[in-house]
Backbone as CSV, one residue per row, in Angstrom:
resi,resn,N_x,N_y,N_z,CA_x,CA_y,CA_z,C_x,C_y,C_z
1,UNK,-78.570,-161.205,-304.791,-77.563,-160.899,-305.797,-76.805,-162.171,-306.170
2,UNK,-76.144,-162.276,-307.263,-75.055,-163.457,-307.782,-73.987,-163.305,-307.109
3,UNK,-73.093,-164.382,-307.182,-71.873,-164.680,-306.347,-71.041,-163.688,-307.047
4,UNK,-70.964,-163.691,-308.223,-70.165,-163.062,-309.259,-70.124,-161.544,-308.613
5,UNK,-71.105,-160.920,-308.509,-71.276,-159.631,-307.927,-71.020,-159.160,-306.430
6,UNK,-70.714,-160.176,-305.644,-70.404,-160.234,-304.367,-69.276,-159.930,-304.262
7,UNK,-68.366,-158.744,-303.956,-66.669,-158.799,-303.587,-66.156,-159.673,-302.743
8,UNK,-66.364,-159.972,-301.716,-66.296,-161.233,-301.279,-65.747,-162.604,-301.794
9,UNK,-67.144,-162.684,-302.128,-67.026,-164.223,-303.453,-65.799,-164.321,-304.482
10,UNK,-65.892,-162.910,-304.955,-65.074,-162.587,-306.566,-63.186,-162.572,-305.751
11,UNK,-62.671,-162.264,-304.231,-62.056,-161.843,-303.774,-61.387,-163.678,-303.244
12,UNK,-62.447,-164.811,-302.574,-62.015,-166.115,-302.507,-61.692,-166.670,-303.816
13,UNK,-62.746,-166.088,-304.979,-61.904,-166.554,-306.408,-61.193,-166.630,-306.734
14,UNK,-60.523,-165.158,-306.527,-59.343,-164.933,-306.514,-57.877,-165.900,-306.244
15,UNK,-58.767,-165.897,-305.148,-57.288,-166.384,-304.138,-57.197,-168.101,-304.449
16,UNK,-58.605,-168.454,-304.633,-58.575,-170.420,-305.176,-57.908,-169.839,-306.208
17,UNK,-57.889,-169.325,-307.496,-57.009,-169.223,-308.836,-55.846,-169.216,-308.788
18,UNK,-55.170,-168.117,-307.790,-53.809,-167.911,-307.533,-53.393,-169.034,-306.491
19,UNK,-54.473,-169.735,-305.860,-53.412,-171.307,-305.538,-53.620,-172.304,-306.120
20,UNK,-54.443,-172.749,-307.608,-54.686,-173.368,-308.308,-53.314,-173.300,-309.372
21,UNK,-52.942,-172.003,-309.658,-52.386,-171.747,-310.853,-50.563,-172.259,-309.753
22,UNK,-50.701,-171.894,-308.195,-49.112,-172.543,-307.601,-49.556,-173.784,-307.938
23,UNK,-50.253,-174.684,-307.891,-50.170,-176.187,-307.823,-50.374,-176.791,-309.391
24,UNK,-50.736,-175.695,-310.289,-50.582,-176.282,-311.621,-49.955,-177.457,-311.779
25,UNK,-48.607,-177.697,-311.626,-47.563,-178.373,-312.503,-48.680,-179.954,-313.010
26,UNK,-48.966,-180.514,-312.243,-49.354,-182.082,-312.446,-50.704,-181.872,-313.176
27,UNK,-51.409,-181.157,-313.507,-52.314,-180.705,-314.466,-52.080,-179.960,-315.911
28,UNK,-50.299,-180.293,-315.952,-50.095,-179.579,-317.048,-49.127,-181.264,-317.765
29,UNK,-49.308,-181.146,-319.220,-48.497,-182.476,-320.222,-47.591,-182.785,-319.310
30,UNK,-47.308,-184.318,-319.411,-46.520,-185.073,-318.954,-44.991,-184.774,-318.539
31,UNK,-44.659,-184.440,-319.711,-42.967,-184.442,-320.348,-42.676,-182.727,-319.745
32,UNK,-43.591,-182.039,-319.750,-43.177,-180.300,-318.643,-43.368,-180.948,-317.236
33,UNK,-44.599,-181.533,-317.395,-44.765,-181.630,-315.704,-43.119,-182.409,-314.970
34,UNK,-43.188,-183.326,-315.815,-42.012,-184.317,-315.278,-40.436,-183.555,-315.026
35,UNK,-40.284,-182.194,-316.076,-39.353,-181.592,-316.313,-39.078,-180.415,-314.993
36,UNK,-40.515,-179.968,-314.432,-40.860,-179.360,-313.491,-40.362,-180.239,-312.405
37,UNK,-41.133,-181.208,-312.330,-41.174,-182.236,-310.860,-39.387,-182.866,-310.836
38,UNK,-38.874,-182.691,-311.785,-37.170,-183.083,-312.001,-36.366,-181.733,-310.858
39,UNK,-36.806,-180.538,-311.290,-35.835,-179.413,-311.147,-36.157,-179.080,-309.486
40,UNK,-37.240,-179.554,-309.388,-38.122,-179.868,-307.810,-37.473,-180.652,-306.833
41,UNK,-36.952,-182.216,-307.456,-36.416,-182.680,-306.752,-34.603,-182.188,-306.580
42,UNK,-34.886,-181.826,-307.580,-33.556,-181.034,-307.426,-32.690,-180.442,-306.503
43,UNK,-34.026,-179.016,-306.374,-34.025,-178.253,-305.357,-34.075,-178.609,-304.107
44,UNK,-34.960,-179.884,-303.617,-35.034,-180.304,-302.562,-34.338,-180.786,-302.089
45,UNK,-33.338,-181.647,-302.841,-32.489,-182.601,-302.473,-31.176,-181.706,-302.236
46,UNK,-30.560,-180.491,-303.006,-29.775,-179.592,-302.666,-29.573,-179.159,-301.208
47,UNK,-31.209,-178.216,-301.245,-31.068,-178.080,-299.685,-30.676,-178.709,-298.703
48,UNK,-31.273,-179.884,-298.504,-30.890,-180.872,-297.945,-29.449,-181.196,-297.580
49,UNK,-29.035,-181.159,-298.582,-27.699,-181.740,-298.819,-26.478,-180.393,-297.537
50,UNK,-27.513,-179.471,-298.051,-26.964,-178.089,-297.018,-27.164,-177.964,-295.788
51,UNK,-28.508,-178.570,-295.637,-29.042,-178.450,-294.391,-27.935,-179.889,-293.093
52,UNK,-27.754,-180.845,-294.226,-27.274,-181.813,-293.486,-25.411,-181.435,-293.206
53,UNK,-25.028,-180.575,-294.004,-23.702,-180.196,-293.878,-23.315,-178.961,-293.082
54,UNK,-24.362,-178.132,-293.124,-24.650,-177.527,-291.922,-24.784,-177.883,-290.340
55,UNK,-25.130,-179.205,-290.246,-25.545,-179.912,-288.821,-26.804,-179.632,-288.542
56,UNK,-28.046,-178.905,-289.485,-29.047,-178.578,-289.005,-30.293,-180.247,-289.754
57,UNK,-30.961,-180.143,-289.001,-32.055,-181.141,-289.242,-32.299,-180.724,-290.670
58,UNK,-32.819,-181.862,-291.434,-32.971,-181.848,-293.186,-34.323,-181.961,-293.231
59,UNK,-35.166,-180.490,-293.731,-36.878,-180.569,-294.509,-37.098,-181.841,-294.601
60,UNK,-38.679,-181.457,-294.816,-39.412,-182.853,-294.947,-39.129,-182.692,-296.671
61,UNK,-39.229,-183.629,-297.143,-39.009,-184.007,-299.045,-37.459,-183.630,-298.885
62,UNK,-36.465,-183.077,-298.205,-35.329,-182.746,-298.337,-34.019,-183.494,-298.514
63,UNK,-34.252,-184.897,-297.965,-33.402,-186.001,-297.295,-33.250,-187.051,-298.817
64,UNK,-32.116,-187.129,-299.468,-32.224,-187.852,-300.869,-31.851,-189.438,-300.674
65,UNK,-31.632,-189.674,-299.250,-31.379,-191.058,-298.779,-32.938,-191.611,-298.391
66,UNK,-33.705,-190.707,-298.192,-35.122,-190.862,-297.198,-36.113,-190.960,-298.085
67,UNK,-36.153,-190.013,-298.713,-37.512,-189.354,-299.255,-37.734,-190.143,-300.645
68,UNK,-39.055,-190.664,-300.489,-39.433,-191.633,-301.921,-40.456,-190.765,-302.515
69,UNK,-40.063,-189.996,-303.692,-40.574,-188.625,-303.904,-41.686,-189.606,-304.687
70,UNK,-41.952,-190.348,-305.437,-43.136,-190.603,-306.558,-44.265,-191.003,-305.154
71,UNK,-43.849,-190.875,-303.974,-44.979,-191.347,-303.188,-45.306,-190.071,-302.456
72,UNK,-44.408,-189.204,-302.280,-44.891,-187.999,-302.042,-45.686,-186.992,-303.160
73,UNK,-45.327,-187.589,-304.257,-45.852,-186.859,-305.944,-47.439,-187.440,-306.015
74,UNK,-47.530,-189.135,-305.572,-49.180,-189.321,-305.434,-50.112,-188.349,-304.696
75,UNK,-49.671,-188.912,-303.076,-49.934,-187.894,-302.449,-50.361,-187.073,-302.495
76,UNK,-49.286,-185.732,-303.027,-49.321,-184.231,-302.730,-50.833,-184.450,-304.656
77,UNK,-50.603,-184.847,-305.622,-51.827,-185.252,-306.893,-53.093,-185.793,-305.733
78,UNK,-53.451,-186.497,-305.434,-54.724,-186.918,-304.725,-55.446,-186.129,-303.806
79,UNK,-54.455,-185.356,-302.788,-55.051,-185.205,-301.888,-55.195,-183.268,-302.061
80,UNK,-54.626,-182.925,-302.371,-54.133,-181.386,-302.361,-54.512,-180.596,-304.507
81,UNK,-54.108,-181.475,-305.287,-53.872,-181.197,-306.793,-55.512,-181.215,-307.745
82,UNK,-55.821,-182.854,-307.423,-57.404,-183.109,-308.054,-58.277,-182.145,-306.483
83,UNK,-58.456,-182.790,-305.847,-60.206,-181.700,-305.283,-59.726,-180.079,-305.401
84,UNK,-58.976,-179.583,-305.765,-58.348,-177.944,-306.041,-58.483,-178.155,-307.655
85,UNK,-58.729,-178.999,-308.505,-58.896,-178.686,-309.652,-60.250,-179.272,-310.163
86,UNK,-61.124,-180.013,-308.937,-62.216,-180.408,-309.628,-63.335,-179.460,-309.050
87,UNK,-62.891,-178.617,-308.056,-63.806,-178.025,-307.453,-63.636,-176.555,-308.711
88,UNK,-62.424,-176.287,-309.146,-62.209,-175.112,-310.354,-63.116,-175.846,-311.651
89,UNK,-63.573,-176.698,-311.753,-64.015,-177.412,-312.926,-65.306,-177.057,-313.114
90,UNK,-65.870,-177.013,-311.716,-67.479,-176.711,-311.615,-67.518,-175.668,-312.319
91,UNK,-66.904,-174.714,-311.983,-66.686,-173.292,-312.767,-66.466,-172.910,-314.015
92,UNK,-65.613,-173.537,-314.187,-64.883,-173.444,-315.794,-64.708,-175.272,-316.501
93,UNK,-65.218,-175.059,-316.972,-65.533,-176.628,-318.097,-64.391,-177.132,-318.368
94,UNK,-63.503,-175.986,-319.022,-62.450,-176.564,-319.713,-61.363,-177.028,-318.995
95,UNK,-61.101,-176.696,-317.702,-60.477,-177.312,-316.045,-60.792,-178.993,-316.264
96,UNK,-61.969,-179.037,-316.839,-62.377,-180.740,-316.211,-61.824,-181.246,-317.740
97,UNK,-62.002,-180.678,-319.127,-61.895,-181.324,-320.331,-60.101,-181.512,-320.301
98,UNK,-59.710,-180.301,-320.042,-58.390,-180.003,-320.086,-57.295,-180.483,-319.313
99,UNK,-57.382,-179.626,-317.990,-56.435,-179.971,-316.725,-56.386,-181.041,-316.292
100,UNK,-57.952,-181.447,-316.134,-58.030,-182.748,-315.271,-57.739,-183.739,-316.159
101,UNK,-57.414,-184.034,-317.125,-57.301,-185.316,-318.187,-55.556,-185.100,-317.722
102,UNK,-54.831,-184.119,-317.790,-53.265,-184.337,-317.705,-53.570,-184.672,-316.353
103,UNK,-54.288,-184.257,-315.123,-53.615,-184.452,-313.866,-53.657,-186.150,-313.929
104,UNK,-54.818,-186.774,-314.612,-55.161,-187.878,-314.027,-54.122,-188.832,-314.982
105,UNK,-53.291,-188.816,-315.973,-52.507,-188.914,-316.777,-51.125,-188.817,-316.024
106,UNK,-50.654,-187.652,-315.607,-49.753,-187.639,-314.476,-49.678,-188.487,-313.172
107,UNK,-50.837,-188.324,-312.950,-51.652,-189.530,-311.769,-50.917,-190.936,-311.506
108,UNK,-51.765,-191.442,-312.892,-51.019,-192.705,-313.152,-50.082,-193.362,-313.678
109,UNK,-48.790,-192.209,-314.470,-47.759,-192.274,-314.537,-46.749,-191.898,-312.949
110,UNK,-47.264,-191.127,-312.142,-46.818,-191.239,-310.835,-46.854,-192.378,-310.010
111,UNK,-48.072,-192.687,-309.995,-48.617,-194.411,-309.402,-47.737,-195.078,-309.768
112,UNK,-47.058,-195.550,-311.257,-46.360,-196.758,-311.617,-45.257,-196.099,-311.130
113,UNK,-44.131,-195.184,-311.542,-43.164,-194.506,-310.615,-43.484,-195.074,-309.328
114,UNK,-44.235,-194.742,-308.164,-44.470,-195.434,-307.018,-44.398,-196.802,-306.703
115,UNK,-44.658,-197.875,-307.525,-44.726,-198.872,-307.340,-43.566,-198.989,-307.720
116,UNK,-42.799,-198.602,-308.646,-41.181,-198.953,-309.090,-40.146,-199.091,-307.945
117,UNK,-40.646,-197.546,-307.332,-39.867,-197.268,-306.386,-39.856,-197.576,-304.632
118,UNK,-41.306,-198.443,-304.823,-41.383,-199.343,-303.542,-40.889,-201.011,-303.710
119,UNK,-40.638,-201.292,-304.920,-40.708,-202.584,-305.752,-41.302,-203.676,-305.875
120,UNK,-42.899,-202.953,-306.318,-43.962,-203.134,-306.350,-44.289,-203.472,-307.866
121,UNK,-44.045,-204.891,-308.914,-44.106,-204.267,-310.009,-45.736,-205.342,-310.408
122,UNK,-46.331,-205.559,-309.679,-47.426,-206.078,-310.163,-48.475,-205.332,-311.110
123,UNK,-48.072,-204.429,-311.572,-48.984,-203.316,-312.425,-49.792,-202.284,-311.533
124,UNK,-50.811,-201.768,-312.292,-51.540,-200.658,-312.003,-52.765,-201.430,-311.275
125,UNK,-52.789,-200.580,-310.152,-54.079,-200.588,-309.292,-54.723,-200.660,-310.109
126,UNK,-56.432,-201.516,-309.937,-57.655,-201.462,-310.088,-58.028,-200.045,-310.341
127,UNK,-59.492,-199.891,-311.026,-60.479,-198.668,-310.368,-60.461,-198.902,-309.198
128,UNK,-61.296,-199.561,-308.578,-61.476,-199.267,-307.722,-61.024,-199.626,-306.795
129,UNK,-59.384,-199.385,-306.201,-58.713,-199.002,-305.789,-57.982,-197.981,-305.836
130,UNK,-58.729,-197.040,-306.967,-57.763,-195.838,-306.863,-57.970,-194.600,-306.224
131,UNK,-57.821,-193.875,-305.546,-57.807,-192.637,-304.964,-59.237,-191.952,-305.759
132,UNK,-60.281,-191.830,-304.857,-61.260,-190.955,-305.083,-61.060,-190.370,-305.763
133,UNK,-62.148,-190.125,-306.978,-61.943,-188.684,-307.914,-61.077,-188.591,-308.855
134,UNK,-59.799,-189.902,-308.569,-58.802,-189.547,-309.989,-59.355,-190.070,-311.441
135,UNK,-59.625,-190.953,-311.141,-60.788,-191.293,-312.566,-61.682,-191.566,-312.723
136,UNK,-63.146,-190.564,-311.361,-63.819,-189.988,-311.656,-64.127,-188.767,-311.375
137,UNK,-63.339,-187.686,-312.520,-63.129,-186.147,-312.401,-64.084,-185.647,-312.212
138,UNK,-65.500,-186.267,-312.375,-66.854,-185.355,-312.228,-66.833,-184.974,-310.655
139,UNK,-66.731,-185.813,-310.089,-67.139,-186.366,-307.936,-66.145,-184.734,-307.636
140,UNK,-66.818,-183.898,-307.189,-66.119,-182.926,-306.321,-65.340,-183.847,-304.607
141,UNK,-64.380,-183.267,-304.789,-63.167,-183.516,-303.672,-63.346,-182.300,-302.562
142,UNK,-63.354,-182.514,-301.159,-62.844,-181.833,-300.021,-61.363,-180.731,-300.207
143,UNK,-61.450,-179.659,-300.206,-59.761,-179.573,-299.824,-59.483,-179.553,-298.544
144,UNK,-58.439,-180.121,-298.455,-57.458,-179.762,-297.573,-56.318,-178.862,-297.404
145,UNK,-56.008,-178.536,-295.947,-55.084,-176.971,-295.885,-53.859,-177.897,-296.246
146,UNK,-53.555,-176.106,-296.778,-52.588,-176.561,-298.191,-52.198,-174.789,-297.400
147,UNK,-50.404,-175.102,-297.370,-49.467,-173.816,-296.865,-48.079,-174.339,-297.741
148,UNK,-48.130,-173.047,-298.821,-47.409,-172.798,-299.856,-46.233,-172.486,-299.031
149,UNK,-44.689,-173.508,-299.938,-43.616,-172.521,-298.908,-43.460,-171.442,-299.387
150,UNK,-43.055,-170.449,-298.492,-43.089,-168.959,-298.742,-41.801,-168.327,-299.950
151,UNK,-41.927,-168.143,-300.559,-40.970,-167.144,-301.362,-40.729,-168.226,-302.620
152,UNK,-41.506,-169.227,-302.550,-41.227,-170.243,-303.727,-42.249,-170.026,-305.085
153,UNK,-41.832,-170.279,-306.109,-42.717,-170.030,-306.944,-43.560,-170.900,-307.527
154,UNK,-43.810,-172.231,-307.081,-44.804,-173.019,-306.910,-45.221,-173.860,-307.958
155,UNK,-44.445,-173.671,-309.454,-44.869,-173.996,-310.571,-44.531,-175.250,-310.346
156,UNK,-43.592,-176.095,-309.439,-43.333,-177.089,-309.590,-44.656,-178.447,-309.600
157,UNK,-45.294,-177.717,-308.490,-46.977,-178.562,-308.441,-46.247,-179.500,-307.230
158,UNK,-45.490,-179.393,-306.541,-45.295,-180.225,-304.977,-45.426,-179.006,-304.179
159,UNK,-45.988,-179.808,-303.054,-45.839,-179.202,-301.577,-44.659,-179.421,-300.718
160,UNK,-44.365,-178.143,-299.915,-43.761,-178.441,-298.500,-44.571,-178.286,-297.821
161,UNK,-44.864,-178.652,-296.407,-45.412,-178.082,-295.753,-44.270,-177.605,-294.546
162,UNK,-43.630,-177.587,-294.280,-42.932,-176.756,-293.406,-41.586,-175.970,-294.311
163,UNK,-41.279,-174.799,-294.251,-40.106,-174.477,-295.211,-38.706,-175.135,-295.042
């Protein structure tokens, strides 16, 4: 029988879509994504701000003295964002024509952010120095476990991994 017809199969589809569609943000135009990844750091840095006035230890991304978010924004794009959207590509075409042209666009507007913010201003990495797969969207990527924080609505396109 086809995969398609397998409940099973149609049931992991599922579930890659509905964590494709939480990690959207960096596969979507620049100027939303950025507007997203703004209200993100937002949030993070709030908590934080609670967590530390509280006396309790401050999340990881939480700490606005600590945390160099455009290096956590590569990151969480390379390793977790492209192989979750190139492996959806095999599937659906328009993932690779579409999504993947903003992620890799986001990509390297994150990269220079990164280098800004390490003060790094010698320009943009080489090809080939860049993170597997970001600009070449064809090469299927590995995923890696990826744990959504719970009760969040994910559009932002960053990870926590601990809540």
């Amino acid at each position: 029988a086809e995969w398609h017809h397998e409940p099973k199969a149609m049931s992991a589809l599922r579930v890659m879509v509905l964590h494709a569609m939480d990690i959207s943000n960096p596969a979507k135009v620049l100027p939303l994504s950025d507007k997203w990844s703004d209200l993100l750091r937002q949030e993070f840095f709030l908590q934080g701000d609670e967590e530390k006035r509280l006396g309790l230890p401050i999340s990881p991304l939480c700490d606005r003295e600590t945390v160099r978010f455009a290096s956590s924004q590569v990151g969480f794009f390379t390793i977790i964002v492209q192989p979750t959207f190139t492996l959806m590509a095999e599937l659906q075409h328009r993932v690779k024509d579409v999504l993947l042209t903003h992620l890799q666009t986001n990509t390297e507007a994150w990269e220079a952010r990164k280098r800004k913010e390490s003060g790094d201003f010698s320009g943009p990495p080489s090809a080939q120095n860049s993170p597997p797969g970001i600009h070449r969207a064809d090469r299927s990527g590995s995923l890696s476990r990826y744990r959504p924080e719970s009760g969040h609505s994910g559009h932002s396109g960053t990870h926590r991994t601990t809540p």
